[in-house]
C-alpha atoms as an extended CHARMM CRD file, in Angstrom:
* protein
*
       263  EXT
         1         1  UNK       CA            -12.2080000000       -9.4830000000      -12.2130000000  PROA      1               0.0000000000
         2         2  UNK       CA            -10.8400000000       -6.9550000000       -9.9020000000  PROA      2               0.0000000000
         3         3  UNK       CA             -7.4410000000       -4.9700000000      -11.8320000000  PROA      3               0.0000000000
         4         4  UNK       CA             -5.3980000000       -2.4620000000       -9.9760000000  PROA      4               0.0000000000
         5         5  UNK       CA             -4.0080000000        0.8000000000      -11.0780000000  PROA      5               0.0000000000
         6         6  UNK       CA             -0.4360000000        1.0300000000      -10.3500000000  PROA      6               0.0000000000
         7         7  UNK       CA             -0.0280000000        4.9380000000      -10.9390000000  PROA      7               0.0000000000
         8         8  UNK       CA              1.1360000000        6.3820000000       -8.0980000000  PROA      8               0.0000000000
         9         9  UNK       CA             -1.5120000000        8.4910000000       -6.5660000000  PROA      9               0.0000000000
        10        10  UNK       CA             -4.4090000000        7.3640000000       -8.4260000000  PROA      10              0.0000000000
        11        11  UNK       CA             -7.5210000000        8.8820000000       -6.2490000000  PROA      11              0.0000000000
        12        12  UNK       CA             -9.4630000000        5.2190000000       -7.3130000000  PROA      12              0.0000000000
        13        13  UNK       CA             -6.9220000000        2.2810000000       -8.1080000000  PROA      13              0.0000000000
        14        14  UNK       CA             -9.1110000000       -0.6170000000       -7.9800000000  PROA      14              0.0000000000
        15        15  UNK       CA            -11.4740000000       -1.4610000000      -11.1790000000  PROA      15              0.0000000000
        16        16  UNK       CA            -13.6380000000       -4.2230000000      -11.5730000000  PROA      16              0.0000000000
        17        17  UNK       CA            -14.2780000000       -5.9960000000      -15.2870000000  PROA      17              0.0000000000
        18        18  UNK       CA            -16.7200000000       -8.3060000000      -15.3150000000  PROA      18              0.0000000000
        19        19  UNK       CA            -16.0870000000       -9.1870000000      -18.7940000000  PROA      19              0.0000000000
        20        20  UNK       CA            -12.5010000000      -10.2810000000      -17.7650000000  PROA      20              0.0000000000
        21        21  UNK       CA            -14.3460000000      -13.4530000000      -16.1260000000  PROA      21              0.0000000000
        22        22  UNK       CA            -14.5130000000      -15.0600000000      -18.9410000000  PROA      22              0.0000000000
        23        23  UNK       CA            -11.0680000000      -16.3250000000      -19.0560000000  PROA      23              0.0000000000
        24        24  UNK       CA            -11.0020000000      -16.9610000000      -22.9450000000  PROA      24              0.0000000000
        25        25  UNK       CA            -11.4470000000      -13.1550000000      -23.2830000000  PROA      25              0.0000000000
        26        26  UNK       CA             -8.5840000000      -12.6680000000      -20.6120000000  PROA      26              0.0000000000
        27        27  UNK       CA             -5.9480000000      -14.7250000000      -22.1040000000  PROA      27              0.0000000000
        28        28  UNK       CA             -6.5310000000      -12.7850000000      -25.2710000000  PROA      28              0.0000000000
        29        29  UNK       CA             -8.1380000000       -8.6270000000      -24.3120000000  PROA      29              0.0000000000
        30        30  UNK       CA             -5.4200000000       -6.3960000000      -25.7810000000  PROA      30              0.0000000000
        31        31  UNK       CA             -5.3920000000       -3.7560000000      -22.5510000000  PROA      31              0.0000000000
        32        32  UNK       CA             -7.7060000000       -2.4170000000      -20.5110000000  PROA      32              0.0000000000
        33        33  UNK       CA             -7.3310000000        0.8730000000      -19.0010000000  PROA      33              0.0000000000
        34        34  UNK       CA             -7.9610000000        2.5740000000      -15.4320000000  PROA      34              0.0000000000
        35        35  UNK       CA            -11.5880000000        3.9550000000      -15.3780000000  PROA      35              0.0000000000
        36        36  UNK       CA            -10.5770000000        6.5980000000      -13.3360000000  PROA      36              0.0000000000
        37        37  UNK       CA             -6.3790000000        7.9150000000      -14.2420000000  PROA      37              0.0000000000
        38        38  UNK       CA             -6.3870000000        6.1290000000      -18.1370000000  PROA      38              0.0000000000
        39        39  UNK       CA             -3.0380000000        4.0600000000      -16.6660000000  PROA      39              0.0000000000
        40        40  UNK       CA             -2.8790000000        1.0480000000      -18.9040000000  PROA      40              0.0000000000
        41        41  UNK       CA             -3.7020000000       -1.9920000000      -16.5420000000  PROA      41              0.0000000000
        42        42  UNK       CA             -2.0010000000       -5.3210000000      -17.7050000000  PROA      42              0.0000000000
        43        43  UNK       CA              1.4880000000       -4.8140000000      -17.3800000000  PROA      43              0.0000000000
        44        44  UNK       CA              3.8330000000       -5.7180000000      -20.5960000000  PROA      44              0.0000000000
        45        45  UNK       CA              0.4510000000       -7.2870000000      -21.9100000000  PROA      45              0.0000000000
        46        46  UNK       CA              0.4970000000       -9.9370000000      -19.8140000000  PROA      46              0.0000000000
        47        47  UNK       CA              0.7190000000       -9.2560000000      -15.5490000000  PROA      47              0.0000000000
        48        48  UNK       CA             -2.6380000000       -8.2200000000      -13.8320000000  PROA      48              0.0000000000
        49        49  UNK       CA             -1.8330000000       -6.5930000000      -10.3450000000  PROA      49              0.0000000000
        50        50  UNK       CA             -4.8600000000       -7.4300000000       -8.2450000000  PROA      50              0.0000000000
        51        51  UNK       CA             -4.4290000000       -5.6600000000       -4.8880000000  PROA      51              0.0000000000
        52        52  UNK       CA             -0.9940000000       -3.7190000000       -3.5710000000  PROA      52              0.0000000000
        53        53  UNK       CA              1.3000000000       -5.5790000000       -0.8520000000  PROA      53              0.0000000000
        54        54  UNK       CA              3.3900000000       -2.6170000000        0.3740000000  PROA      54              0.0000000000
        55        55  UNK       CA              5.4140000000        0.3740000000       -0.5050000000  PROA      55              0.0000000000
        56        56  UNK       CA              8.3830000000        2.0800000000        1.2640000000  PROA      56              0.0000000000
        57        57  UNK       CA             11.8370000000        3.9840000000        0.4010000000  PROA      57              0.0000000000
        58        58  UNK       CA             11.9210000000        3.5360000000       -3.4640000000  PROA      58              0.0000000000
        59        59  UNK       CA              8.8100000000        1.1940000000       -4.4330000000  PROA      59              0.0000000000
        60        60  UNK       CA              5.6110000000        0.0490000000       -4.2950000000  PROA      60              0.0000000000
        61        61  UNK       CA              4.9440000000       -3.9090000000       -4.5160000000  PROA      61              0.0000000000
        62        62  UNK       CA              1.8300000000       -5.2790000000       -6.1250000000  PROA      62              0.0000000000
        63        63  UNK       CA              0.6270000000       -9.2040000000       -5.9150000000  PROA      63              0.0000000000
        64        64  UNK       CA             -0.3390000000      -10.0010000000       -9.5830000000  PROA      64              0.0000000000
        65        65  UNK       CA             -1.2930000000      -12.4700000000      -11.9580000000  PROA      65              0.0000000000
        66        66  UNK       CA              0.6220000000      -14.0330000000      -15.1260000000  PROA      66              0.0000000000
        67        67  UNK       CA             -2.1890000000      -14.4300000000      -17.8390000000  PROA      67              0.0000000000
        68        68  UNK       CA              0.1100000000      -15.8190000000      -19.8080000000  PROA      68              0.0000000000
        69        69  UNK       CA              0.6040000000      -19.4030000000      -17.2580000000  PROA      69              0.0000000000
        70        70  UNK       CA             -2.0870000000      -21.7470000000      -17.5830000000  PROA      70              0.0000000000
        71        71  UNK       CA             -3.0510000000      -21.6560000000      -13.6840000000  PROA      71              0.0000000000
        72        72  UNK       CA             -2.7340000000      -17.4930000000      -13.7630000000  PROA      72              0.0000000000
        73        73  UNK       CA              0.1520000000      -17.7630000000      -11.5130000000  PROA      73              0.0000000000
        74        74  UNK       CA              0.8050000000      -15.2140000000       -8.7700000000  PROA      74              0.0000000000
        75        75  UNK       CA              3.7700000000      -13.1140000000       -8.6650000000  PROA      75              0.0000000000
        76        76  UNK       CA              4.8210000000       -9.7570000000       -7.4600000000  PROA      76              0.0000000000
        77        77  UNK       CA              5.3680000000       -6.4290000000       -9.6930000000  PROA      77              0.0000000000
        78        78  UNK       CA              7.6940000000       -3.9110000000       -8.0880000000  PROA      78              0.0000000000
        79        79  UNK       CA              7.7360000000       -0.2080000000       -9.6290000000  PROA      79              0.0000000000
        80        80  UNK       CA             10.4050000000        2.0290000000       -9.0190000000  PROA      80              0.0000000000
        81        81  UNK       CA              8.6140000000        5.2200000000       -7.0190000000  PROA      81              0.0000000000
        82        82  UNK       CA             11.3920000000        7.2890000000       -6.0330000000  PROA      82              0.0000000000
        83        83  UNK       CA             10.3140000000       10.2130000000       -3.8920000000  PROA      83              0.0000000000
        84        84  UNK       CA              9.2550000000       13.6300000000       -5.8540000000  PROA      84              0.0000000000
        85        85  UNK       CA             12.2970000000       15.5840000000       -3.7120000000  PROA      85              0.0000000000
        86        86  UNK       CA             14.9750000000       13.6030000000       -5.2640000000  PROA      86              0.0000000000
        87        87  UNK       CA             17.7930000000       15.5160000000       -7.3470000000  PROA      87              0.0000000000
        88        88  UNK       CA             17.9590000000       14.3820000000      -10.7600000000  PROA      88              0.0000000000
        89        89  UNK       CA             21.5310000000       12.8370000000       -9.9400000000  PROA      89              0.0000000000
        90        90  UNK       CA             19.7340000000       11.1180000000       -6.5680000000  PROA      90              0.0000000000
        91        91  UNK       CA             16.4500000000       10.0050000000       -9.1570000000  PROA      91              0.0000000000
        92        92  UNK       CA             19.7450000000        8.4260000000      -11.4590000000  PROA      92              0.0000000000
        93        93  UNK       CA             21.1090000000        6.7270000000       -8.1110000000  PROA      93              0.0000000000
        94        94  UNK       CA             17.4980000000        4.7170000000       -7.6590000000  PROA      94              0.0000000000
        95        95  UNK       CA             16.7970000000        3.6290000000      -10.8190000000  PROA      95              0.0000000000
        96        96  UNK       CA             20.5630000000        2.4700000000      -11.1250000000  PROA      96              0.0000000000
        97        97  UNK       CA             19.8740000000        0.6570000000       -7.8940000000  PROA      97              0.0000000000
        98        98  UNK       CA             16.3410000000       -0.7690000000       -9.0370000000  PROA      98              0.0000000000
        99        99  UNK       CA             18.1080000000       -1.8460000000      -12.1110000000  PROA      99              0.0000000000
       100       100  UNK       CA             20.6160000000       -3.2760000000      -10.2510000000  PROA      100             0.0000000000
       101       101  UNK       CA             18.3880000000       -5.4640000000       -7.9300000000  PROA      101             0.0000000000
       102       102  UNK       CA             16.6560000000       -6.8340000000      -11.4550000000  PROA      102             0.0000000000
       103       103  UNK       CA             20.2010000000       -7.8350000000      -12.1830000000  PROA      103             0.0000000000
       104       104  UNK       CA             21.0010000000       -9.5060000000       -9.0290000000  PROA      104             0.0000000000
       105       105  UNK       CA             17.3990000000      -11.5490000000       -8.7940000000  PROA      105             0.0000000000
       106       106  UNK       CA             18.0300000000      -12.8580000000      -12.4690000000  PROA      106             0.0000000000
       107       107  UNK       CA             21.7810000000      -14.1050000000      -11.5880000000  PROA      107             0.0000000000
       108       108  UNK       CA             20.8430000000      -14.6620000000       -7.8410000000  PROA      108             0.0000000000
       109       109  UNK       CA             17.5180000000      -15.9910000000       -7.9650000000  PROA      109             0.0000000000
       110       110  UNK       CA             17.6310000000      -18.5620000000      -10.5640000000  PROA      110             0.0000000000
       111       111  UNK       CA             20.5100000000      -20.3990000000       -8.9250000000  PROA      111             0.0000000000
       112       112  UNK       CA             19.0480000000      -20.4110000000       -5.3160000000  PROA      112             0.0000000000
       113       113  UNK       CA             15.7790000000      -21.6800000000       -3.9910000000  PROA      113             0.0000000000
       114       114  UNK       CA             16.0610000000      -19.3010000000       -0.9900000000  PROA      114             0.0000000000
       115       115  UNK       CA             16.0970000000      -16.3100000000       -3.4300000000  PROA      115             0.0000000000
       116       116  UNK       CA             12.9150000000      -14.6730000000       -5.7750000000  PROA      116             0.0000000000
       117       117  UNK       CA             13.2130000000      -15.5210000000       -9.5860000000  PROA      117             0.0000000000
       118       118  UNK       CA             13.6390000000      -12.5460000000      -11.6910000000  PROA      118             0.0000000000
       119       119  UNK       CA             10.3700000000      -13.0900000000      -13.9570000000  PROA      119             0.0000000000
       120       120  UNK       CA             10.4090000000       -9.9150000000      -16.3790000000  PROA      120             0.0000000000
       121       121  UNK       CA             12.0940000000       -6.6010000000      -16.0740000000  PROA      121             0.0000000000
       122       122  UNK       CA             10.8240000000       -3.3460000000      -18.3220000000  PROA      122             0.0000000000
       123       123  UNK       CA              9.7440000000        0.0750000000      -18.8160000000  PROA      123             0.0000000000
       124       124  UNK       CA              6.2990000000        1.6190000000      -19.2950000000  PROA      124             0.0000000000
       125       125  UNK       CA              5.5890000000        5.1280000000      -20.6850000000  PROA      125             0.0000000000
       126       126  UNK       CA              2.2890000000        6.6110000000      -20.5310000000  PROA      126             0.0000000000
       127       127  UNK       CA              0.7750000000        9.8480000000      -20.9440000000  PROA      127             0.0000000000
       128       128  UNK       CA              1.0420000000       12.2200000000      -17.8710000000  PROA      128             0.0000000000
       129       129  UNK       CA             -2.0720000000       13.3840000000      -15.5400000000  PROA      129             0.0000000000
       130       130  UNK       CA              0.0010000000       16.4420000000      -16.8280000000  PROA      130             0.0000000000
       131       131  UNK       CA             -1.1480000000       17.9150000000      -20.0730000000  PROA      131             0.0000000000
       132       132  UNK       CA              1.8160000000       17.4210000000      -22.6410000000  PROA      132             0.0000000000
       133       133  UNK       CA              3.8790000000       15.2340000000      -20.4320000000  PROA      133             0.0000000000
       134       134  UNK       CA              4.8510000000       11.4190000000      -20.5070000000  PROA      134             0.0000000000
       135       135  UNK       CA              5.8120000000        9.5800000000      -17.2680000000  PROA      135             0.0000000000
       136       136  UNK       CA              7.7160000000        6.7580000000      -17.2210000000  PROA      136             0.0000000000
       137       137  UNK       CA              7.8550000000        3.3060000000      -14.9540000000  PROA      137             0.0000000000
       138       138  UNK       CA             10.0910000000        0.9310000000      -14.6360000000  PROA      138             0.0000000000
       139       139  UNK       CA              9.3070000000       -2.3610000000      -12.9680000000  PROA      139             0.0000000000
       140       140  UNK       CA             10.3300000000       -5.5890000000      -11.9070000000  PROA      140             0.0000000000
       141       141  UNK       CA              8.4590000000       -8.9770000000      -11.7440000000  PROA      141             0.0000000000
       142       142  UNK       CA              9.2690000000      -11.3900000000       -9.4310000000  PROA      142             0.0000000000
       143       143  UNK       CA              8.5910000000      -14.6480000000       -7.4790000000  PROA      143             0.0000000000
       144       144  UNK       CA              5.8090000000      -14.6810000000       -5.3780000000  PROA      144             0.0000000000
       145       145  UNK       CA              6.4640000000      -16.1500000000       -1.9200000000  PROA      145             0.0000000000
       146       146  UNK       CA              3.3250000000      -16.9690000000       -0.2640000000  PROA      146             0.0000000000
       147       147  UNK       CA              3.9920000000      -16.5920000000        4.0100000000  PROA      147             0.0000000000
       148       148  UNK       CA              4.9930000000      -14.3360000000        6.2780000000  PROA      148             0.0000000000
       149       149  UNK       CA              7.9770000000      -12.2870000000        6.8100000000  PROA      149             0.0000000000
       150       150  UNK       CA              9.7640000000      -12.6590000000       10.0840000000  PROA      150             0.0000000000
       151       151  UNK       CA              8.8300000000       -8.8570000000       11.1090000000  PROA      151             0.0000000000
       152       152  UNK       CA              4.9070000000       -9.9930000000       10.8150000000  PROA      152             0.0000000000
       153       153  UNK       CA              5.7250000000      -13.1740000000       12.4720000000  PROA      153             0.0000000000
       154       154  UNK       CA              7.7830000000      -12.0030000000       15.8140000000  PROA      154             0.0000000000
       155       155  UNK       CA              4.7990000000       -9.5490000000       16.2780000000  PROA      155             0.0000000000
       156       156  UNK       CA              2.3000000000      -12.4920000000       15.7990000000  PROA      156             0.0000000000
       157       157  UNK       CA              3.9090000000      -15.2170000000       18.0310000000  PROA      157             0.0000000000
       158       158  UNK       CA              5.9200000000      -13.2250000000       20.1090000000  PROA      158             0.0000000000
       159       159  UNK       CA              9.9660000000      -13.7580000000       20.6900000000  PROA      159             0.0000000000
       160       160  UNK       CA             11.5660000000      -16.8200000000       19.0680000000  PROA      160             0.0000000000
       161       161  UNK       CA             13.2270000000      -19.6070000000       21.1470000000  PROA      161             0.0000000000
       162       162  UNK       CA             16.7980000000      -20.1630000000       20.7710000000  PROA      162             0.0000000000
       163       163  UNK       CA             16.1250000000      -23.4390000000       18.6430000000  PROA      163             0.0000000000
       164       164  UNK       CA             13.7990000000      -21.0910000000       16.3260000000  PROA      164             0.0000000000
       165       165  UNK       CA             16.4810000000      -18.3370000000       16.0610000000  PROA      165             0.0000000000
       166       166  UNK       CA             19.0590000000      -20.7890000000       15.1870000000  PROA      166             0.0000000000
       167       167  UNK       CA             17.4820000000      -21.7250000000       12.4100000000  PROA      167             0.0000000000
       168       168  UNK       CA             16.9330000000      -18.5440000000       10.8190000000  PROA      168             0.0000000000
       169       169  UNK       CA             20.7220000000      -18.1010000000       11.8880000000  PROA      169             0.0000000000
       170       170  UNK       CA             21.8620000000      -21.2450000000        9.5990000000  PROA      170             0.0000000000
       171       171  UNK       CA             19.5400000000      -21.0580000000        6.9160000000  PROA      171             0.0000000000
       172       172  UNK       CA             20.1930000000      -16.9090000000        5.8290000000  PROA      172             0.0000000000
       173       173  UNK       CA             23.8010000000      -18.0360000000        6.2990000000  PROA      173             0.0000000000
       174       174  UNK       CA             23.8480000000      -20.8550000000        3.9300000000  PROA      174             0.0000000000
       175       175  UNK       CA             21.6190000000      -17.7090000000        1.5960000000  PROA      175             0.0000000000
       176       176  UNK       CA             24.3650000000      -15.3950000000        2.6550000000  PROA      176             0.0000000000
       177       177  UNK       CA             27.5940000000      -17.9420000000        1.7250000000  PROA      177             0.0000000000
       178       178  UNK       CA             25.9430000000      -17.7940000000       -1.6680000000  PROA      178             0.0000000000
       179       179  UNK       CA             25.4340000000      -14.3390000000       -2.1930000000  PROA      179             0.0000000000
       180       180  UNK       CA             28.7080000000      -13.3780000000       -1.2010000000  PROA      180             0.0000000000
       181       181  UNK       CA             30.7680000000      -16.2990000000       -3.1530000000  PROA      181             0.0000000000
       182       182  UNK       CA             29.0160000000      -14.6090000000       -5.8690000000  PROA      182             0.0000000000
       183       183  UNK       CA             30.6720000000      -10.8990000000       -5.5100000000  PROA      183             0.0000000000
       184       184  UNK       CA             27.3470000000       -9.1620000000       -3.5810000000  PROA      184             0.0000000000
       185       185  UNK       CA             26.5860000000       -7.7970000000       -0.2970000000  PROA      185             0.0000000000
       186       186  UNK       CA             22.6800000000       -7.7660000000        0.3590000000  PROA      186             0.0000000000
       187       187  UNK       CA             23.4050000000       -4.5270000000        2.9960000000  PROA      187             0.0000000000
       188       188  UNK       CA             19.5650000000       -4.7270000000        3.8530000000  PROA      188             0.0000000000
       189       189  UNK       CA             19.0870000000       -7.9270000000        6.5020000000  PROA      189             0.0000000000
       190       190  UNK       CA             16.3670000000       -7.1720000000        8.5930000000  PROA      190             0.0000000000
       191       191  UNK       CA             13.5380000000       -9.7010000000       10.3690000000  PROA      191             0.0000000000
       192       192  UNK       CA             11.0190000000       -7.5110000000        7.4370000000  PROA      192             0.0000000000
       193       193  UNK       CA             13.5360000000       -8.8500000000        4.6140000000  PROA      193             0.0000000000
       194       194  UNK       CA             13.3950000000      -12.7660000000        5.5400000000  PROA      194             0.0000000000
       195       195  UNK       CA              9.9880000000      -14.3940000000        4.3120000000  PROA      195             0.0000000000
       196       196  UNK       CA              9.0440000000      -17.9050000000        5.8950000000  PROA      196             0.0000000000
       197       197  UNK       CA              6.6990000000      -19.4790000000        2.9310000000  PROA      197             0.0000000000
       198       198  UNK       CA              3.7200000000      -21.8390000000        4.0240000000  PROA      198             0.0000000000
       199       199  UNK       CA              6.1050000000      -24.7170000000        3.6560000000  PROA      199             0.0000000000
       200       200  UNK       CA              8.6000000000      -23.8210000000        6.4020000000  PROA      200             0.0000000000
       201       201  UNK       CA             11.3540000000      -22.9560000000        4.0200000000  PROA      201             0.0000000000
       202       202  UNK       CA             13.4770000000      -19.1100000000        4.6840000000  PROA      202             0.0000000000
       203       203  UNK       CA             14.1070000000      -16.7830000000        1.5810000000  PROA      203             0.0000000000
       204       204  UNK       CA             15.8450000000      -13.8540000000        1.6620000000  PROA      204             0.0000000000
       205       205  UNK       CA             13.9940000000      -10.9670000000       -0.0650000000  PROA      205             0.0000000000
       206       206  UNK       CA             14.6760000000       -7.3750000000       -1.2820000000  PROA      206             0.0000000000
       207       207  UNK       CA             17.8530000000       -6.6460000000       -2.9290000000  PROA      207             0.0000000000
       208       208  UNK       CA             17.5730000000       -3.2100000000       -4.0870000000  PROA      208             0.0000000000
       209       209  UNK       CA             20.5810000000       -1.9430000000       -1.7480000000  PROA      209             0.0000000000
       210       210  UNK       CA             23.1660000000       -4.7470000000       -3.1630000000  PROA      210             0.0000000000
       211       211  UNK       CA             26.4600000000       -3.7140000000       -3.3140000000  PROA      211             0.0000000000
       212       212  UNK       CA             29.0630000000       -5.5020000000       -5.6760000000  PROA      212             0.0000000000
       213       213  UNK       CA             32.1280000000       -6.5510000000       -3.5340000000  PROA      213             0.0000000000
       214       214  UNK       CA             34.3140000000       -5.7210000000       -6.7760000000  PROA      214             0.0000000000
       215       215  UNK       CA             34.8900000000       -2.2630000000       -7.6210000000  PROA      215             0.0000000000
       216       216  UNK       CA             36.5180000000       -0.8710000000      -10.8430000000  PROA      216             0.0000000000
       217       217  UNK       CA             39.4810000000        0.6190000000      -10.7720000000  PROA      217             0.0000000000
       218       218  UNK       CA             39.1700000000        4.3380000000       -9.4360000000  PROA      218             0.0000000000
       219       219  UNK       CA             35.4040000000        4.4770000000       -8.5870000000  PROA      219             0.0000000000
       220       220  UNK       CA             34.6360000000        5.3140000000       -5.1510000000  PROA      220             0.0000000000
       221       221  UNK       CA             33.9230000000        2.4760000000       -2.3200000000  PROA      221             0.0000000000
       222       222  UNK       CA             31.8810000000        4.5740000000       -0.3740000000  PROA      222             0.0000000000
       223       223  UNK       CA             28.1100000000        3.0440000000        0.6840000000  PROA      223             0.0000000000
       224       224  UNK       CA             25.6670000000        4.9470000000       -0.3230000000  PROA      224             0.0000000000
       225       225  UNK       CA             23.3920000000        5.6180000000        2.4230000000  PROA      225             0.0000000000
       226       226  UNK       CA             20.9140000000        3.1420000000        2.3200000000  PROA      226             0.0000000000
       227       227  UNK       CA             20.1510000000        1.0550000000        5.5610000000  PROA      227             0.0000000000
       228       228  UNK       CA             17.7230000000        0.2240000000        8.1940000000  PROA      228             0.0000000000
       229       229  UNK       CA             18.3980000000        2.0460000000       11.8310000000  PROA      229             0.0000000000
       230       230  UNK       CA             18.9960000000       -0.2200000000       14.3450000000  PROA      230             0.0000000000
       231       231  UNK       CA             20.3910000000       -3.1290000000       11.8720000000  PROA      231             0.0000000000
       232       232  UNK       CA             23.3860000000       -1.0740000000        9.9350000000  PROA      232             0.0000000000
       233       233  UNK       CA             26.6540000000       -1.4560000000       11.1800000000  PROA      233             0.0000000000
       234       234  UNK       CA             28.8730000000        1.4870000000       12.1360000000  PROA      234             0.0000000000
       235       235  UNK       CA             30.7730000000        1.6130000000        8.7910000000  PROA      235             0.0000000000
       236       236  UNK       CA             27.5380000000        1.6850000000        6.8430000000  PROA      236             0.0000000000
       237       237  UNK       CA             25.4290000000        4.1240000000        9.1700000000  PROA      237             0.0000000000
       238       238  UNK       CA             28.4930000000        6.3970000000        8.2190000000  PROA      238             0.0000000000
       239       239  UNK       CA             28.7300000000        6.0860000000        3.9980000000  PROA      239             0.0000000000
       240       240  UNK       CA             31.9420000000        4.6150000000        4.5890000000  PROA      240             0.0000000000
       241       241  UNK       CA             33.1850000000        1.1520000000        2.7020000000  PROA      241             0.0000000000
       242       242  UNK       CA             30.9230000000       -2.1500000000        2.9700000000  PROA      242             0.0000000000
       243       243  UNK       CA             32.2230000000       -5.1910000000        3.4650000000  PROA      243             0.0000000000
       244       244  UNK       CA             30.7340000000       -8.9720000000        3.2070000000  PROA      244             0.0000000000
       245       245  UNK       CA             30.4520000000       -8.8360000000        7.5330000000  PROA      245             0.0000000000
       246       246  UNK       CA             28.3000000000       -5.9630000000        7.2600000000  PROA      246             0.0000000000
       247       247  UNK       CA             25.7660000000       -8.8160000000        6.2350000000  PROA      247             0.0000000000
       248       248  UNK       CA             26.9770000000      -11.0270000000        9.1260000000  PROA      248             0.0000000000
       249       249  UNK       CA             26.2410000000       -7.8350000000       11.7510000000  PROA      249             0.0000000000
       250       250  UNK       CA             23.2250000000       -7.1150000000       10.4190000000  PROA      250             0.0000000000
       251       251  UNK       CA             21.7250000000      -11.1280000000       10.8040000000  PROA      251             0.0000000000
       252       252  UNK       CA             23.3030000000      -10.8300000000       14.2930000000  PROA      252             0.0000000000
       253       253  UNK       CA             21.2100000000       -8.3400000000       15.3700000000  PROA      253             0.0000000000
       254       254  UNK       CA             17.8740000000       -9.7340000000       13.4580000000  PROA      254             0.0000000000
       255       255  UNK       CA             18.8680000000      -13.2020000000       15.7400000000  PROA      255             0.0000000000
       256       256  UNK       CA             18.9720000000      -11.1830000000       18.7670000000  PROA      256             0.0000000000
       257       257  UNK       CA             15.6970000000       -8.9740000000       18.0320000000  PROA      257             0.0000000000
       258       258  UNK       CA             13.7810000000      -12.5620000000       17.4330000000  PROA      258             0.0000000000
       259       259  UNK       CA             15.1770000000      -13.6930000000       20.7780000000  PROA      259             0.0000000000
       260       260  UNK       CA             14.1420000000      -10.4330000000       23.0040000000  PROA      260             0.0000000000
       261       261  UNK       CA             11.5280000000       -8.9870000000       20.8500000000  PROA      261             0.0000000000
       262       262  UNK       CA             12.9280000000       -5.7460000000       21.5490000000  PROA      262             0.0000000000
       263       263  UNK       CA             14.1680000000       -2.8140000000       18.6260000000  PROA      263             0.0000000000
């Protein structure tokens, strides 16, 4: 069985363990460990990452496999990889906001079909590549959705006829009315963030820039700047307050990059 290392920069991530075939000895190994880095493989002793989706501004994403289901279901492990230049008080800011988007997929997810379950949420530490050192991870587990996302599938098929846009129009609004009834802006619509599963049906995917609507008493209402060019309104390009229409802009313009196929 193929396992992959999820340390960031591991020279040789994949391993192969033939002995993990035998799926009485998989349901019950204690670890097994990366041949090349030592990074403990199965994640909180039960997720096997097999092969890494994608990775981009704070994380990595890795399809993986819950020994711990009787079909070995698939599901996706996020880890928090914050870029080495970040301040201390920036490194804070992303693992509040990764903690944050666990938060939001367990309330979220688990009420609406259109959003990823919240699975398992923890922390690893493991001894550093660095003599004397420990590094820790933090990741999330979530839903797999097996499809495309509408980024992969405007590039694909080419621009989207009105009927087609119209339907991702309705369905991330019904996703949106729900989000926002429940105090959250998603801040992060984009054709990339809006997955179309083999079955036809629309979810709406990464929420590690929500914003809560409510704000305590005193604390600052200023966005932090996190965005995608191009889909960002005005007030949110310029770290200034966020509102539940900065969602609404942002699906606009997704609707009219399906329809042109332009940025």
């Amino acid at each position: 069985m193929e396992v992959y290392c999820t340390r960031p920069g591991c020279p040789r991530p994949q391993n192969n363990f033939a002995d993990l075939d035998d799926s009485s000895l998989l349901k019950t190994v204690q670890q097994k460990f990366c041949t090349t880095c030592g990074m403990p493989l199965i994640l909180s002793g039960r997720y096997l990452p097999e092969r890494l989706l994608g990775q981009g501004g704070f994380g990595a994403a890795f399809l993986a496999r819950d020994r711990y289901t009787p079909a070995m279901r698939q599901c996706v492990a996020k880890l928090l990889l914050p870029s080495a230049s970040l301040t201390p008080s920036q490194l804070i800011i992303a693992q509040t906001l990764f903690q944050r988007e666990a938060a939001v997929l367990e309330e979220l997810g688990n009420e609406h079909s259109q959003i990823p379950s919240l699975l398992a949420f923890f922390e690893l530490s493991v001894p550093s590549l660095q003599a004397g050192k420990t590094d820790r991870f933090f990741y999330l587990v979530q839903e797999f959705i097996d499809g495309k996302n509408l980024e992969e599938e405007l590039a694909v098929k080419g621009k989207f006829s009105e009927a087609q846009a119209v339907e991702v129009l309705r369905e991330i609004l019904k996703v949106l009315d729900f989000v926002h009834s429940r105090g959250s802006i998603h801040r992060d619509i984009k054709p990339a963030n809006i997955m179309r599963a083999k079955n036809g049906r629309l979810y709406l995917l990464d929420f590690g820039a929500v914003k809560q609507v409510t704000q305590t008493a005193g604390t600052s209402k200023a966005s932090t700047g996190i965005y995608s060019l191009g889909y960002a309104p005005p007030e949110q390009m310029n770290g200034q307050e966020v509102y539940p229409a900065t969602d609404l802009y942002a699906l606009a313009v997704t609707c009219i990059t399906l329809l042109s196929g332009l940025e």
